[in-house]
N, C-alpha and C positions, 0 to 999 in steps of 0.2 A: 717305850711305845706309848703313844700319844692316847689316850682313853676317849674314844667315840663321848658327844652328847648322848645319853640316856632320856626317854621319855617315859614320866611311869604316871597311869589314872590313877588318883588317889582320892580317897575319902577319908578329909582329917578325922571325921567319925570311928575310921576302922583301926583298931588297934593292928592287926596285920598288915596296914597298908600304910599305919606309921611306923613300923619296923624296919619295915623294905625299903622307904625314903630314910628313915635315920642311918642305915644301912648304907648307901650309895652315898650319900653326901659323906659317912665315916673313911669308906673306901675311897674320898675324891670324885667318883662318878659325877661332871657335868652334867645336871639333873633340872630338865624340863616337867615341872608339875605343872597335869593337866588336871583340875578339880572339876571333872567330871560331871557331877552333882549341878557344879554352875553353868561350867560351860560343855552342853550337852553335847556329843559328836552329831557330827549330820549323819545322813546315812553313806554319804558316799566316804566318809571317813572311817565310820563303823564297819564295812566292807571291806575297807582297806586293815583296819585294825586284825579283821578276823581271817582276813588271806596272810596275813603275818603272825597269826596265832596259829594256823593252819586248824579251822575251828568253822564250826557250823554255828548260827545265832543262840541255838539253845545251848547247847556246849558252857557257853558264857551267865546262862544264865542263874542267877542266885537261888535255888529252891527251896532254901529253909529260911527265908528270905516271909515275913509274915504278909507283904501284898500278894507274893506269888502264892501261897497257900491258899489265901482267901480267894482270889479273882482268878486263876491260872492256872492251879493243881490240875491236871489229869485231864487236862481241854489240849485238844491236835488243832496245831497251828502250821503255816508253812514257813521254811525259813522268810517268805520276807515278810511275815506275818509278825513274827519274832522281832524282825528287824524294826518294826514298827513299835512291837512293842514298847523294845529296848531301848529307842529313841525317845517315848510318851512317857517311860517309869526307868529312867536313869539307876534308881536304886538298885534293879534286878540286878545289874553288872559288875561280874564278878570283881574281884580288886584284891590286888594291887593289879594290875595290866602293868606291864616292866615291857618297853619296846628299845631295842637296839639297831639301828636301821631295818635289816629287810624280817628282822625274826623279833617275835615278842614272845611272853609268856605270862600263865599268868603266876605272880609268884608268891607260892604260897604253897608247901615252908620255904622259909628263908633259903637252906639250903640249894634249893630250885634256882632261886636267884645268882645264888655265887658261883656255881654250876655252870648256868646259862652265857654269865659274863664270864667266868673262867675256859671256855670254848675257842675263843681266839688266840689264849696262851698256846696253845695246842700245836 
């Protein structure tokens, strides 16, 4: 069986989100890196990311994360609040994002990931 392209947000910064890309490329997974960080999603992509995470904006969002503590901690936003924000401070978001066409996750443990792409064996 032919292995779908994978698409996964990563931040070479993130040791968990170099994991899960050494991971798929070990596995073969055709791996689309999206670096995040540079190339920020728009919001009509971030929409799209998180009806495929099946995820509300905060869901995604990093909270031990040291801007979100400072500027965000305990402040009610709306979701397209959120979306806003996520789009202004790209950091907040969570990572690795591992998308397989119509379903993503976010993957982390590893586990989660092999899991996620082990679904189709099924």
């Amino acid at each position: 069986m032919a292995k779908s392209k994978i698409v996964i947000y990563h931040n070479t910064m993130c040791s968990k989100s170099r994991c899960a890309l050494d991971w798929l490329k070990e596995k073969g997974y055709e791996t689309e890196v999206r670096q995040y960080l540079k190339e920020i999603p728009t919001k009509k992509e971030l929409k799209e990311l998180l009806a495929r995470l099946d995820m509300k904006p905060f869901d995604i969002v990093r909270q031990n994360e040291e801007l979100f503590i400072k500027k965000f901690k305990g402040k009610k936003f709306t979701d397209a609040e959120w979306l806003q924000i996520l789009i202004e401070h790209p950091i907040l978001i969570q990572r690795p994002i591992v998308v397989d066409g119509y379903k993503a996750i976010i993957a982390r443990p590893e586990d989660v990931l092999e899991d996620f792409l082990a679904r189709k064996k099924k």
